[in-house]
VOTORZA-751734 format. One line per 5 residues: number of its first residue (from 1); their letters; for each residue x, y, z of C-alpha. Coordinates in steps of 0.001 Angstrom, whole numbers, padded with zeros to 6 digits, always signed. Layout:
% VOTORZA-751734
NUM = a = X:Y:Z; ... .
END
This chain:
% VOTORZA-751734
1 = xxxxx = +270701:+025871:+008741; +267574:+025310:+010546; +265430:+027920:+012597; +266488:+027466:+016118; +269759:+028887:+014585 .
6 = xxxxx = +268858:+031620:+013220; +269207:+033799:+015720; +269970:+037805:+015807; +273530:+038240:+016012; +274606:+034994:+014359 .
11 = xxxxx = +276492:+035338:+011599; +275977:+033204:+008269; +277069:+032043:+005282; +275470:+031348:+001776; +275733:+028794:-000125 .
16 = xxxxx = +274237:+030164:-003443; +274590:+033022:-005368; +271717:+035562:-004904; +271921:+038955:-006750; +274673:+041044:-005523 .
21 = xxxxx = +275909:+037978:-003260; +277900:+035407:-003999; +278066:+032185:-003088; +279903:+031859:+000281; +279241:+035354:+001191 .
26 = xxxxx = +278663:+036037:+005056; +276360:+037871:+006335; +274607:+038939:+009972; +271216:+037842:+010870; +270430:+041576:+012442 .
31 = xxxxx = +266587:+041184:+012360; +263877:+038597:+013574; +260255:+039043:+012416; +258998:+035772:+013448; +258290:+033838:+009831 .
36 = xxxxx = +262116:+035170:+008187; +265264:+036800:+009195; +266870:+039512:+007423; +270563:+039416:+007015; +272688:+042375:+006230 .
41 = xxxxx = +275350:+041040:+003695; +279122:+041852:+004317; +280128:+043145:+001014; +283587:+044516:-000192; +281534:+047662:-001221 .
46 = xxxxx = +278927:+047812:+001287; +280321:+046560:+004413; +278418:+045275:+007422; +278758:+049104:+009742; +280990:+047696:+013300 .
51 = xxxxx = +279813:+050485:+014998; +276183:+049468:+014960; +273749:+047217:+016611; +272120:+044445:+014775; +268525:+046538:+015915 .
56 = xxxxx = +270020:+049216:+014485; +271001:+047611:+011128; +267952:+046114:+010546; +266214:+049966:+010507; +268805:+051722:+008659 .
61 = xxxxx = +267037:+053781:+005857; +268642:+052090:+002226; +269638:+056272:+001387; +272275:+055780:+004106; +275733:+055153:+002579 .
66 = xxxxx = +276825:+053189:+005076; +273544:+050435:+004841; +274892:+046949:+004486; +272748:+044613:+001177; +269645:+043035:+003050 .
71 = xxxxx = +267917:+040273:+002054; +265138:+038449:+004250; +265013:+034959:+004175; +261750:+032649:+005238; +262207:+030678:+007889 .
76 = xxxxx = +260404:+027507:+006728; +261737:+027577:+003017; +264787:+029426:+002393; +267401:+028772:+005491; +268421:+025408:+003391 .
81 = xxxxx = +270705:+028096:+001189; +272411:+029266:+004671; +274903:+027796:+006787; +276606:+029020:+009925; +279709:+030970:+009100 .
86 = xxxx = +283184:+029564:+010895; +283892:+032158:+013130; +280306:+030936:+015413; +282360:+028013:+017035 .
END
């Protein structure tokens, strides 16, 4: 995936294994602070909230049982291990 994708509301895929994400995991890219992205992870146990905004995603406190995984990702080195998930066509 390269930058100009990585856009808030774009949803994503991984293609490694991080801890507490597996490989071909999708996620949301709910946050842009202009060197990374943080992407709330769509987990069986944690699932992404549907009644939220990405802005209001990104600031959710990590004590809030309903607060998706997060993981930020650097633009310039780490988008390589991200790929756009099929439902963005």
């Amino acid at each position: 995936m390269n930058a100009a994708a990585a856009t808030v509301g774009t949803r994503v895929k991984t293609t490694r294994s991080w801890v507490g994400v597996k490989t071909g995991t999708i996620g949301l890219i709910v946050e842009d602070y202009g060197d990374g992205v943080t992407i709330a992870w769509d987990l069986p146990d944690q699932p992404i909230p549907s009644d939220m905004t990405c802005a209001e995603i990104a600031a959710m406190f990590a004590v809030n049982p309903k607060c998706p995984l997060r993981d930020g990702f650097d633009k310039q080195t780490e988008l390589q291990w991200l790929e756009l998930a099929d439902d963005n066509a």
